[in-house]
N, C-alpha and C positions, 0 to 999 in steps of 0.2 A: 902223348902225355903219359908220366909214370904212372903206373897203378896206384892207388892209393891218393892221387894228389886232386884235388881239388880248383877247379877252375873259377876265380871269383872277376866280374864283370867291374866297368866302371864305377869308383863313388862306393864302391864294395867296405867297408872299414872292418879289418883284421883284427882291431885293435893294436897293431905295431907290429905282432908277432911277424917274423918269416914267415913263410909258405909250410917249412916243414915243422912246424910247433903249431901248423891251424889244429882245431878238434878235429877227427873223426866223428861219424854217428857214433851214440852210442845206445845200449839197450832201452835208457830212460826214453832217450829222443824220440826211440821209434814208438815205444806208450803213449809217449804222448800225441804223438803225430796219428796214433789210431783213435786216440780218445776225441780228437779234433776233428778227425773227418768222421765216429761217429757222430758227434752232438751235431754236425753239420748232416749229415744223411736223414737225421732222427727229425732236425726243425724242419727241413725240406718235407717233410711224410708226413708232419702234422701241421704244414701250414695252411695247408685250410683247415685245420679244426680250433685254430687260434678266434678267440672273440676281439675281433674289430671294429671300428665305429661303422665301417662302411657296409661291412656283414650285420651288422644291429641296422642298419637302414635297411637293406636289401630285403630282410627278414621282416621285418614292420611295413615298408612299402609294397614288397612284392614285385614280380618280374616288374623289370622297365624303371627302377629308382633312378639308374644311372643315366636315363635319360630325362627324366623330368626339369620343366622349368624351374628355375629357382627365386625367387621376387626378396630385393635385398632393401633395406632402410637403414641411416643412420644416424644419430645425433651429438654432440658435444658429448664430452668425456662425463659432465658435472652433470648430466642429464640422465646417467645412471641409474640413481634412485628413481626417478622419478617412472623410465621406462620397466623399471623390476615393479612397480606398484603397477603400472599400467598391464603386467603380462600375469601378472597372480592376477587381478580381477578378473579379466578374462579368462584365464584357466578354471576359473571358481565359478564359472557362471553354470547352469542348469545345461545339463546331455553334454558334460563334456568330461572325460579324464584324460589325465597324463600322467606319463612317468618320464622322471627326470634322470638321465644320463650323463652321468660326468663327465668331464675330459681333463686330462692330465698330459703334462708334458707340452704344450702350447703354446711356453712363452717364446717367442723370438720366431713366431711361425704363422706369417700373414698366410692365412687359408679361409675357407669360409666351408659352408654346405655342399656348395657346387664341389669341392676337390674331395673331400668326403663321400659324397656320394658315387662319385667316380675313382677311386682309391688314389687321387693323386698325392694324398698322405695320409698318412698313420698304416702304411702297405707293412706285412712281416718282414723284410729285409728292414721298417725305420722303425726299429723299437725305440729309440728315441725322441719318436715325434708323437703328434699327436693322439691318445689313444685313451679308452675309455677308462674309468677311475672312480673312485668317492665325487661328489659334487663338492666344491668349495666355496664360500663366501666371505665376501669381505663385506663388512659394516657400513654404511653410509649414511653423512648427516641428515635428519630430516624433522630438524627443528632445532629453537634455541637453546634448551636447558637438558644438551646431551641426547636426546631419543635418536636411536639411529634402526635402521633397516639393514638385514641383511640379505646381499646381492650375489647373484650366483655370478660366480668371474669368466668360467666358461662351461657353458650345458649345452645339452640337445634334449628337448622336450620331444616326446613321442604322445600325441596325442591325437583321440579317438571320437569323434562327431558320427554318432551315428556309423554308418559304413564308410563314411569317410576317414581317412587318416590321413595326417598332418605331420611332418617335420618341422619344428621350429629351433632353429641353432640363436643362443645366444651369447654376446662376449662384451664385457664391461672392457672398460679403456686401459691399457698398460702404458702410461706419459712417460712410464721410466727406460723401456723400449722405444718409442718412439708413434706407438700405437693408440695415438689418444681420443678415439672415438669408441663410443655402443655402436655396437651395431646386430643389427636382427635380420634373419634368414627363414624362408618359409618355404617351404617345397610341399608337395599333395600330392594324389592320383587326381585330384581337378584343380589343374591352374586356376582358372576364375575363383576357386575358394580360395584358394593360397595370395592370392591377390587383395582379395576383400580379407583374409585375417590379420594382413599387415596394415590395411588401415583399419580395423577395428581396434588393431593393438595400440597402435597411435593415437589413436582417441580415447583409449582406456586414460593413455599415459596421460593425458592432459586433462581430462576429468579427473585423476587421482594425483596430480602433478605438487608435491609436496611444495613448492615453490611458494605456491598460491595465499596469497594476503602475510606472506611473511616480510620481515624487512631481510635483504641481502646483503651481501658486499663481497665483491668481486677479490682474489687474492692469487697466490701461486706466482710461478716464475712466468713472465710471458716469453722466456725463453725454452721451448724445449731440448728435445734431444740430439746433441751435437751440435748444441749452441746458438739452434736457427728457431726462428718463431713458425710454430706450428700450431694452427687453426683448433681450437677447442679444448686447447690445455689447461685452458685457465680452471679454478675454483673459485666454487660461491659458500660463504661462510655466514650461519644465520649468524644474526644479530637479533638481541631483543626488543621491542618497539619502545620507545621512549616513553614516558609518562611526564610532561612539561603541561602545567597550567600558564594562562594567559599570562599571570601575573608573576609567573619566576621568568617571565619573557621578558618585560619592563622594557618594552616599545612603547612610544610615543601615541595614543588610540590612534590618528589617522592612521598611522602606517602600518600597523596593526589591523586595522582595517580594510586597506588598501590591498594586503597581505592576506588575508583572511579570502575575502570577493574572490582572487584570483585561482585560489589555488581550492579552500574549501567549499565556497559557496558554490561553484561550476558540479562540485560534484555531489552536492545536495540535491541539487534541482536541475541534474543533467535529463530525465526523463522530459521535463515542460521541456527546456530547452531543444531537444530533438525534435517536439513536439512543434516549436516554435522554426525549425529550419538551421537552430543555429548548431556549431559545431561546437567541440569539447577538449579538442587537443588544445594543448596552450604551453605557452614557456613563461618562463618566470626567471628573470635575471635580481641578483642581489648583491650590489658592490658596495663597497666603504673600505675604511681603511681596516686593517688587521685589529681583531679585538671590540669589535662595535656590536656581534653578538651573530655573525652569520649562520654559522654554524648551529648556533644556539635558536634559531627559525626555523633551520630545517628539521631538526630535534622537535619544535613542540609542533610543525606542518607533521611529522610522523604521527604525533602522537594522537591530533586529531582527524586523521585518516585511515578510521581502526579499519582493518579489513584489505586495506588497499598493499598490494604489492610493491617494495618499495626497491629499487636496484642504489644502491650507491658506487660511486666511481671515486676515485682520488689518486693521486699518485700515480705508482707505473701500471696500474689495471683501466686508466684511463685509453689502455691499448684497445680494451676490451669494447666498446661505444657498440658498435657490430652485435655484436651480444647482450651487452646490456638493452637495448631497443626490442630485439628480437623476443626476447624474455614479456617484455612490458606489451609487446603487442596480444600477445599469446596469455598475457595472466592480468589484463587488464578487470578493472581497473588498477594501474600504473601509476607509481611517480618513478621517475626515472631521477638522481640527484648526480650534478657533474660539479665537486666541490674545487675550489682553483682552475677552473675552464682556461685560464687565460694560458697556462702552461702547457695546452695542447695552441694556440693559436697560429702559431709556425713550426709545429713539430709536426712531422709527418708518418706516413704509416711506416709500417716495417716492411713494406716490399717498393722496387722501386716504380717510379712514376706515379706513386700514389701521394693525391693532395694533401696537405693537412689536414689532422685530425680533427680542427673545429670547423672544418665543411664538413668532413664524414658524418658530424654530430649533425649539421643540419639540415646534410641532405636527409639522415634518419627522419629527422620530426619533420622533413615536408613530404617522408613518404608515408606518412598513419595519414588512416581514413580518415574521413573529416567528422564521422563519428566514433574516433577511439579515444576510449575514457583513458587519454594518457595523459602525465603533466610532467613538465620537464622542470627542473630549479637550478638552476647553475649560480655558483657563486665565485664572484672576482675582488681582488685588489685593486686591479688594474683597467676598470672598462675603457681606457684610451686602448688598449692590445684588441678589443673585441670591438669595438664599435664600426669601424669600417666594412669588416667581416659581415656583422650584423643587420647594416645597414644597404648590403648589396645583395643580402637575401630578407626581404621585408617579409614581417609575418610567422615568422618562425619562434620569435620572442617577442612577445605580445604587450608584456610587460614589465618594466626595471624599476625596481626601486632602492634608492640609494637611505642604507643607515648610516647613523652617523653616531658622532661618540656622545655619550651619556650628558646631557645638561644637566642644571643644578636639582630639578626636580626630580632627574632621574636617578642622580647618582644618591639622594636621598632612599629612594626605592629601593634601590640596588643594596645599599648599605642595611636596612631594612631587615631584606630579604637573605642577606647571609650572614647576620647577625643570629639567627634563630633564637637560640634558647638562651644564647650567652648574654650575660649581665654587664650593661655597659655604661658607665655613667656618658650620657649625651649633654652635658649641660654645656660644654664647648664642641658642640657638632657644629655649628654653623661655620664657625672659623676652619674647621678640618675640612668641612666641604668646600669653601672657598677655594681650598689650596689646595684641590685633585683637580681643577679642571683642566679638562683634556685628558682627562686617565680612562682608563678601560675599564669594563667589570672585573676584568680578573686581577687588576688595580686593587680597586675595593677590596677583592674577596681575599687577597694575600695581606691588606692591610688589616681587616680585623685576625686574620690568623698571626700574624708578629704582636700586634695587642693584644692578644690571648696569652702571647707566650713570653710577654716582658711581664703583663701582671703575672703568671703561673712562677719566673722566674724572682720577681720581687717578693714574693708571699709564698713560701717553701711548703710544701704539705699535701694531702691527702683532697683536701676541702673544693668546692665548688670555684671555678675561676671568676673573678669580678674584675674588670678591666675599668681604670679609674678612667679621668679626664686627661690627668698624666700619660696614662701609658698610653693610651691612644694616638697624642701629640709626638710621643716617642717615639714611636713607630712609625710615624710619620713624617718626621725628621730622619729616624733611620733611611727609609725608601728615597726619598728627596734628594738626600747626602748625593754630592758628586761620585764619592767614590762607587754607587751604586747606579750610575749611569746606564752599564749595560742591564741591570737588573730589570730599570724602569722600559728600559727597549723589548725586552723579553716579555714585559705584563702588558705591551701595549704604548707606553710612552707614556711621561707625564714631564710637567714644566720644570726646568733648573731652580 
């Protein structure tokens, strides 16, 4: 080979140049090629004096970290909050401190304690993995009107009982990665403590378990990351408890009563009842046709069941049933609500060979204790989809009761009660009511709103609205009108 020439291997790119127009070294190059393998000689000579997570354990634990057991726990992604309250109490309790140790760099990087402690990552060769830092938190809901918590996302708690010392790794859920569980890690110089702090910590969590007597409702994609359903992704979003009296219910008393026995009265006087032998779980079916007020039951069953944990389902979080029961066992007492059940009736899970979800709903409520203050409420359109189902598992829904649309005495009520303040001349209500039957309340409740807004339209101005006998007729002629068809379909339906 010539002197000078340079010999470049397969896959080599020249950039195009010939061979005799490649570079030479030149003076820069060799600078730099010194300044390169110093900084590499210099991080080699100080990598052990780098501060690592596993050197921060080593140093806190003392000889032997790297072999200690490690005792692992985990729960749902949306359980976060609730485990970060469970791990401060305990940290706060009497002979105990810690200090908290951030970690940085961790996302995309399923590790736990165990690989930390034996330097399986965060080593000086992965400065971009794992590695101690600031602690960070993110926010989490833990209540209806914005109060939130904040949750450390990933720490290592070093913490001191007496001559005992304790590793506790913590990591909130990353659903955007793929990573959608808490999960908690405990390591010690004595296992059997390390053992017993992870169920102390879980029992913190659930005596401080923010859940507890609020109403929820299930939400989030039940699809996670890369498109597949992944176990514990779901979120629960408070909701605030209803405030409905009997009387903005304008149920018929029997069924209201009927209504009441099953679902309130069981848990007034669930104490005798225990006492008596008898059990407490119960289901509660409520069908009719759309518009007869279902909805509007389980609104005012919320409202007088201050205190009680309430889970709602609807729509695609009806994926969730699994979790929602699990919830209710655990923060009981429980109403668990499956609003349109009938839409799970032949749908089935998301992995294959699994039955429909309105077995999974049942086998749930025939696996509670026969003393769990739980109560389930499902409401349907359709009880011919569920009745078969229901009826080859006897027991499980105890009791159905079917509403029905508004009678003359009701839809009186009803008109009534959403009439409130506004001024209405009734001296032809008798004829207006004749001619809604078969309408819904929300029938009613858009008819005195268009009477509102023909007299506010007839009488131009600033002044109080007064809705004659006219506009009222008006309005009701409007709604009626054929061309308003689908209108009347949308409120519930009323006669041509």
């Amino acid at each position: 080979m010539a002197a000078g020439w340079v010999a470049y291997g397969p896959g080599v790119d020249t950039g195009g140049a010939p061979p005799s127009e490649e570079l030479r070294p030149e003076l820069a190059d060799v600078g730099r090629l010194l300044r390169r393998g110093v900084r590499a000689v210099v991080g080699a000579a100080r990598a052990d004096e780098r501060v690592t997570l596993t050197r921060i354990l080593a140093e806190f634990l003392g000889d032997g970290a790297a072999s200690l057991e490690v005792v692992q726990e985990s729960w749902p992604g949306y359980e976060h909050v609730n485990v970060q309250a469970g791990l401060d109490a305990w940290l706060a309790a009497p002979g105990r401190s810690s200090e908290l140790v951030g970690i940085v760099g961790y996302q995309h990087h399923p590790f736990g304690l165990g690989e930390l402690l034996t330097a399986v990552v965060g080593a000086p060769h992965e400065p971009f993995g794992p590695r101690a830092g600031n602690p960070s938190r993110v926010n989490r809901a833990c209540g209806p009107d914005g109060e939130v918590r904040p949750c450390v996302r990933c720490g290592l708690y070093l913490v001191t009982e007496g001559d005992a010392k304790l590793a506790v790794f913590f990591r909130g859920p990353e659903p955007e990665t793929g990573m959608p569980f808490t999960g908690l890690h405990v390591a010690g110089t004595d296992a059997e403590r390390a053992r017993q702090v992870v169920a102390e910590i879980r029992e913190a969590a659930l005596a401080h378990n923010v859940f507890r007597g609020q109403v929820l409702s299930f939400g989030g994609d039940v699809f996670g990351h890369g498109g597949m359903y992944v176990p514990g992704m779901a979120e629960l979003t408070f909701l605030r408890r209803p405030s409905l009296a009997a009387e903005q219910l304008v149920l018929d008393p029997p069924t209201l009563a009927e209504v009441e026995r099953q679902v309130v009265e069981v848990a007034r006087h669930k104490e005798r009842l225990l006492a008596a032998g008898q059990h407490l779980k119960r289901g509660l079916l409520l069908f009719g046709p759309p518009g007869v007020g279902k909805t509007h039951t389980v609104r005012f069953l919320m409202s007088r069941l201050v205190g009680t944990t309430v889970i709602q389902l609807t729509g695609g979080a009806l994926q969730y049933i699994a979790e929602a029961c699990s919830i209710a066992r655990r923060l009981q007492p429980a109403m668990v609500v499956v609003e349109d059940v009938d839409l799970i009736a032949e749908e089935r899970g998301m992995h294959p060979g699994q039955h429909p979800l309105l077995f999974q709903l049942l086998n749930e409520m025939d696996g509670l204790a026969e003393d769990a203050d739980v109560v389930f409420v499902l409401t349907t359109n359709r009880p011919d989809l569920l009745e078969p189902a229901l009826a080859a598992r006897p027991g499980r829904v105890d009791q159905a009761v079917a509403l029905q649309l508004p009678d003359a005495a009701a839809r009186r009520a009803l008109f009534e009660l959403y009439r409130g303040e506004l001024a209405v001349d009734t001296s032809r209500l008798d004829d207006v009511l004749a001619r809604t039957e078969g309408v819904t309340a929300s029938f009613l409740k858009e008819l005195l709103r268009r009477a509102a807004l023909v007299a506010a339209t007839r009488i131009p101005g600033d002044g109080a609205i007064a809705v004659s006998a006219d506009d009222l007729e008006a309005a009701l002629d409007e709604l009626l009108d054929t061309r308003n068809a689908m209108t009347r379909a949308l409120l519930g339906g009323a006669p041509e």
